[in-house]
N, C-alpha and C positions, 0 to 999 in steps of 0.2 A: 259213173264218173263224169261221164258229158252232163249229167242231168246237176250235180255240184258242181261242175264249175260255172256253169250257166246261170247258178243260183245266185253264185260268189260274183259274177261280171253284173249280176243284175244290181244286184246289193250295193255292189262300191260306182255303179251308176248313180243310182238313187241317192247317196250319201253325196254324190260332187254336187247333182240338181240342187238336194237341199241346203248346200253350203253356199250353192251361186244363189240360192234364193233369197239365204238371209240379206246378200248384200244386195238383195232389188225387190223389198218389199216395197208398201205401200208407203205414201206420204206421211200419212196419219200415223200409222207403226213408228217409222222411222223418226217423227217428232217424239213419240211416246219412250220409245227407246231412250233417245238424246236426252230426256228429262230425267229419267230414273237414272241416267249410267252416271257414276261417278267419277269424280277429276281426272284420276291417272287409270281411265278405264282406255282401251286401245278398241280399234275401230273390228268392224266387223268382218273386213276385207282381210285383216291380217290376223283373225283369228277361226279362222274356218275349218268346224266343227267342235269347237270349243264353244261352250253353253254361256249365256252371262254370267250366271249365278258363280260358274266357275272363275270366272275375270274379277266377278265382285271380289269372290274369296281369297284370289289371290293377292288381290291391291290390297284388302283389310288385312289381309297379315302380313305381307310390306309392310303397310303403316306402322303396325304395333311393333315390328320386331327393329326399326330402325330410329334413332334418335333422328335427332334433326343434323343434316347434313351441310355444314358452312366452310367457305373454303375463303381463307385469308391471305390479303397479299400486301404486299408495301413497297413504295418507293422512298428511297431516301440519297441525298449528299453529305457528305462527311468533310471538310477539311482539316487538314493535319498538318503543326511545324514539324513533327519528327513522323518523314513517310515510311521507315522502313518499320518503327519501332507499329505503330498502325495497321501493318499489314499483318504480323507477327499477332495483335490481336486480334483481327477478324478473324485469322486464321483457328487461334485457340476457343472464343469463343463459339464458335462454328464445331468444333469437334466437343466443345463442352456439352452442347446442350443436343449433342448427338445430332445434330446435321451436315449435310456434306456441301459443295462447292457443285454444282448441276455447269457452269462454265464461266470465263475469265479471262478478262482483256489487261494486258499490260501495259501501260507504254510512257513516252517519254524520255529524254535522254541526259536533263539536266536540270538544276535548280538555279533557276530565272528570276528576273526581278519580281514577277507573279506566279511564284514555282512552274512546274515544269511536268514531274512524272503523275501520274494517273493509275487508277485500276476502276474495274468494272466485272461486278460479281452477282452471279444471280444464285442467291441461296436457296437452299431448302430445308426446314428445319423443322418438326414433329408439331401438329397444328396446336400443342396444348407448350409450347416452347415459344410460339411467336411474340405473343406481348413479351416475354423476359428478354428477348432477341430487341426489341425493339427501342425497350427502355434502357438499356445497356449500351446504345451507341454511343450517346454522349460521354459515354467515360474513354473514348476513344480520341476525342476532341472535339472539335465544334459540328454540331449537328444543323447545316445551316437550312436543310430541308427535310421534310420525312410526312408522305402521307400513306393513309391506309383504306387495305377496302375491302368491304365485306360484302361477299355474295352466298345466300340460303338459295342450293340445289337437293332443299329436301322433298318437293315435288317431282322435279326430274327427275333425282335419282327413283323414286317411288316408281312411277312412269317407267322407265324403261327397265325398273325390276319386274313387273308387272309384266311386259311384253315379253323378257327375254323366259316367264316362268311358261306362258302362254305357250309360249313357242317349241318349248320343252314338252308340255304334256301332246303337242303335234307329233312329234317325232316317238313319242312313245307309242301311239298309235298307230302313225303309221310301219313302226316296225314291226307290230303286233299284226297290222293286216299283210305289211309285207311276205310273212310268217304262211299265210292261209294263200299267199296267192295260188290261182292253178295254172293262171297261163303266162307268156311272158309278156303278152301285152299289157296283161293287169303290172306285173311284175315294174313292167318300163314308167309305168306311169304313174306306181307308187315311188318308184326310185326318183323321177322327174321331181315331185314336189317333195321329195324327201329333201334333196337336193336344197331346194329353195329354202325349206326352215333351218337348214345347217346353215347356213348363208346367215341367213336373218339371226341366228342362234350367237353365230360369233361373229356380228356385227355389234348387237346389245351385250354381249360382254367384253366388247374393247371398250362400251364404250362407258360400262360399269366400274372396269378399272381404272379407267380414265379419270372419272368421281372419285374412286376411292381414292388414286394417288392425289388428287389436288385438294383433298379434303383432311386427308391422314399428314399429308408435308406441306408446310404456307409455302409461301415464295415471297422472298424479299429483294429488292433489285437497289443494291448496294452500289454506290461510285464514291472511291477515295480520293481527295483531289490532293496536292500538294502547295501548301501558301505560304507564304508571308505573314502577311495579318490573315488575321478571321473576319470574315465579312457581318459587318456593325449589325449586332440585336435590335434590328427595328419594331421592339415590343413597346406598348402603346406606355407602361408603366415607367418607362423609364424618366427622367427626368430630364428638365432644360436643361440644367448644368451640365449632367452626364454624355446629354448628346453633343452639347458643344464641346466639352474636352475629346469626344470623337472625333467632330470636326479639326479642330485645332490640330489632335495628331494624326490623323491622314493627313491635313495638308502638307504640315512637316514631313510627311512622307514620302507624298508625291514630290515636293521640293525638293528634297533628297535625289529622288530618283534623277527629276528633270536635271539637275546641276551634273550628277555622275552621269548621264548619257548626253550633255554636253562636252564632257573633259572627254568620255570614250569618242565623241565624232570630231572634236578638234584632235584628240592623238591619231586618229584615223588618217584628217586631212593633211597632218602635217607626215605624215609616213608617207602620204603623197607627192606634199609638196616636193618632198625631201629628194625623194625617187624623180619626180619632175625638174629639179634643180640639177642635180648627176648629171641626167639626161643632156641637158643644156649646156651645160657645160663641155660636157665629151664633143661634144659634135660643133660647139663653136672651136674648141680648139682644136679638131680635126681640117675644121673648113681654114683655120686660119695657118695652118703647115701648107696644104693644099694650096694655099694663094702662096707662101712663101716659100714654094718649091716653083712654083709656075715662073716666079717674078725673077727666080737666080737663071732658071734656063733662058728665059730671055736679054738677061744682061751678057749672059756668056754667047 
């Protein structure tokens, strides 16, 4: 019995030597390695006792078994004259194409000379639903901003399937020597690094879900504003005429505006003045009893 287990402490000796040794070979090895290893191959430190040949096979059927991974996002402004009837459509559209509302800012308390209420929505909606999501604002009202962006994490995801498969055939081995240990020293010490690849095991699959949810749902980051006019199609097609009858009614509009918050600050000032006159009056005719009560006590 002592003569196996001496055998077994010898063994999973040898096996740690030769795993610290991959990671402190020679110079030259070490360049020759870096040459033949491929893309989303992972380093030698985080795969110890794991062969290349096996990291090779694993990355190559990664690759094969995964299309290309792209994750879509957009920003856009919307302004709207009818805000409630707007939201009512975000809202359907959004459950139309099967996505949901991830969170949502409300606010605003009135409609102002420059409206007033607001929203603000970060969607998420099925990554093969985005363009349809996208092109469908405008029937919502004016679409006066909207960009989009496309990021391929089909190497990263590759990569860190790659690590997290690596990390996997670690653990299966070391449960299989854990299996054979005879003493509990061995025992502690296959536990120790068992430890570490669980670790490392569901760190790479949060962070694989991570990929899938941003690739499987876009995100769109929606703001509905609330206006008056719609802010002028500054597209290059348009014409002199067309732009100057812009002009001409904004200005009419702003003139509008300017003349009605002159009548609201003179009705303002004169609610003061008004209050200011009262005032004045109360208190001259108070002071003028005051002299004409002082003036009879001194005649009597």
């Amino acid at each position: 019995m002592k003569k196996t287990q001496s055998l077994f402490s010898l063994a999973l000796a040898l096996a740690l030597i030769l795993s610290l040794a991959g990671c402190g070979g020679s110079a030259s090895d070490s360049a020759a390695a870096e040459a033949t290893r491929p893309e989303y191959a992972v380093s030698e430190e985080d795969t110890a006792g794991i062969t290349s040949e096996e990291i090779a096979a694993v990355g190559v059927q990664a690759q094969q078994s995964e299309q290309d991974k792209i994750i879509y996002s957009a920003e856009a402004r919307l302004e709207t004259r009818d805000y409630p009837a707007a939201l009512e459509s975000v809202y359907a559209l959004v459950d139309e194409l099967g996505g949901y509302i991830e969170s949502s800012s409300i606010g605003g308390t009135g409609y102002g000379s420059h409206g007033g209420r607001y929203a603000e929505f970060v969607i998420r909606v099925p990554g093969e639903k985005f363009s349809e999501l996208t092109e469908r604002l405008p029937d919502m009202g004016n679409l006066a901003y909207c960009r989009s962006y496309t990021e391929n994490v089909t190497t990263q995801y590759i990569d860190v399937q790659a690590r997290l498969e690596s990390y996997r055939i670690q653990e299966e081995r070391l449960l299989a020597m854990l299996e054979q240990a005879g003493t509990l020293e061995d025992m502690f010490t296959i536990e120790d690094h068992l430890a570490d690849v669980r670790y490392n095991i569901d760190t790479y699959t949060s962070q694989l879900n991570y990929l899938d949810s941003q690739v499987d749902y876009s995100t769109v980051t929606l703001s509905v504003e609330e206006v008056v006019e719609y802010s002028p199609d500054s597209s290059i097609n348009r014409s002199f005429f067309s732009r100057m009858g812009d002009a001409l009614g904004g200005g009419m509009t702003a003139l509008l505006e300017a003349v009605q918050s002159i009548v609201l600050l003179l009705l303002y000032f004169w609610y003061v003045a008004a209050a200011a006159v009262v005032i004045a009056v109360v208190l001259i005719r108070r002071r003028r009893r005051r002299k004409a009560k002082k003036t009879d006590e001194t005649e009597k």
